[in-house]
Every structure is written in C-alpha cells, then in structure tokens.
C-alpha positions in Angstrom: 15.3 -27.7 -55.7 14.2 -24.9 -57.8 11.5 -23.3 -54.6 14.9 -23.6 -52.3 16.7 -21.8 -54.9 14.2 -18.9 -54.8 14.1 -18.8 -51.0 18.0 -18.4 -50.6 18.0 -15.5 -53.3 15.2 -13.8 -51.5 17.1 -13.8 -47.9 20.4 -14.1 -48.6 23.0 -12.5 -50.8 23.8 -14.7 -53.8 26.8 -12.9 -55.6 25.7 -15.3 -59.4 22.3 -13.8 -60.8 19.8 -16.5 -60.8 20.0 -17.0 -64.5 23.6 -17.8 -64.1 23.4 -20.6 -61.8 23.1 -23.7 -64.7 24.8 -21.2 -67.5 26.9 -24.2 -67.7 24.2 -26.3 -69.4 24.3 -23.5 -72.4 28.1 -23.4 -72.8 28.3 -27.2 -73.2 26.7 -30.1 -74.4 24.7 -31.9 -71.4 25.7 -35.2 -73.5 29.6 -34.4 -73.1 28.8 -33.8 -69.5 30.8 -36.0 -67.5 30.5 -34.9 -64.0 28.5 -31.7 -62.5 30.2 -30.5 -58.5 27.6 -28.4 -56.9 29.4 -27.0 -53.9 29.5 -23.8 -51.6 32.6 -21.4 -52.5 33.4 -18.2 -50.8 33.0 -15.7 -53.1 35.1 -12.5 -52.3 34.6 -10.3 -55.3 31.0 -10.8 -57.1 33.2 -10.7 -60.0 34.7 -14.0 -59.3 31.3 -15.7 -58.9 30.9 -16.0 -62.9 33.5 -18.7 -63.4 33.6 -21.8 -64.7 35.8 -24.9 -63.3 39.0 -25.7 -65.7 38.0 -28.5 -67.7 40.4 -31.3 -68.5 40.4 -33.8 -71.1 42.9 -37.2 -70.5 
C-alpha cells in the first residue's frame, strides 16, 4: 500500500501532504477507533483536503 502511495504522489497531484494522509492515527486513540473510510473525494480548494470526518458518539 505504502509503494502505491509513493507512485500516485510522484504522478499525480495529491492536494494532502504525504505526512497527512494517516494524521488521524495521531489525533485519536487507534483503540477508540471504530471504523476507518478510505475513499476518493474531490478536492476543490487544497485547503479543504486537511479535514477530518464529524465524529459522532450514540
């Protein structure tokens, strides 16, 4: 997964810095991790690339 990473960021834009990509793992606990979505969003500003999903607790 990681080697695929690298190839997309070296021939495509990718609007989050590589570091970024699993900042998620940093901000939270992986053992209160419940569910992790890796999908493809459209981007329009590279501004809007640094968020994270709302998280909701029922």
């Amino acid at each position: 997964m990681l080697k695929n990473i690298d190839r997309k960021y070296e021939s495509k834009i990718c609007y989050q810095t590589k570091t970024d990509i699993f900042r998620l793992f940093t901000l939270i606990e992986p053992k209160n991790i419940k569910v992790v979505i890796i999908g493809k969003d459209p981007y329009p500003y590279h501004e809007s690339s640094k968020r994270i999903c709302d998280i909701s607790q029922s």
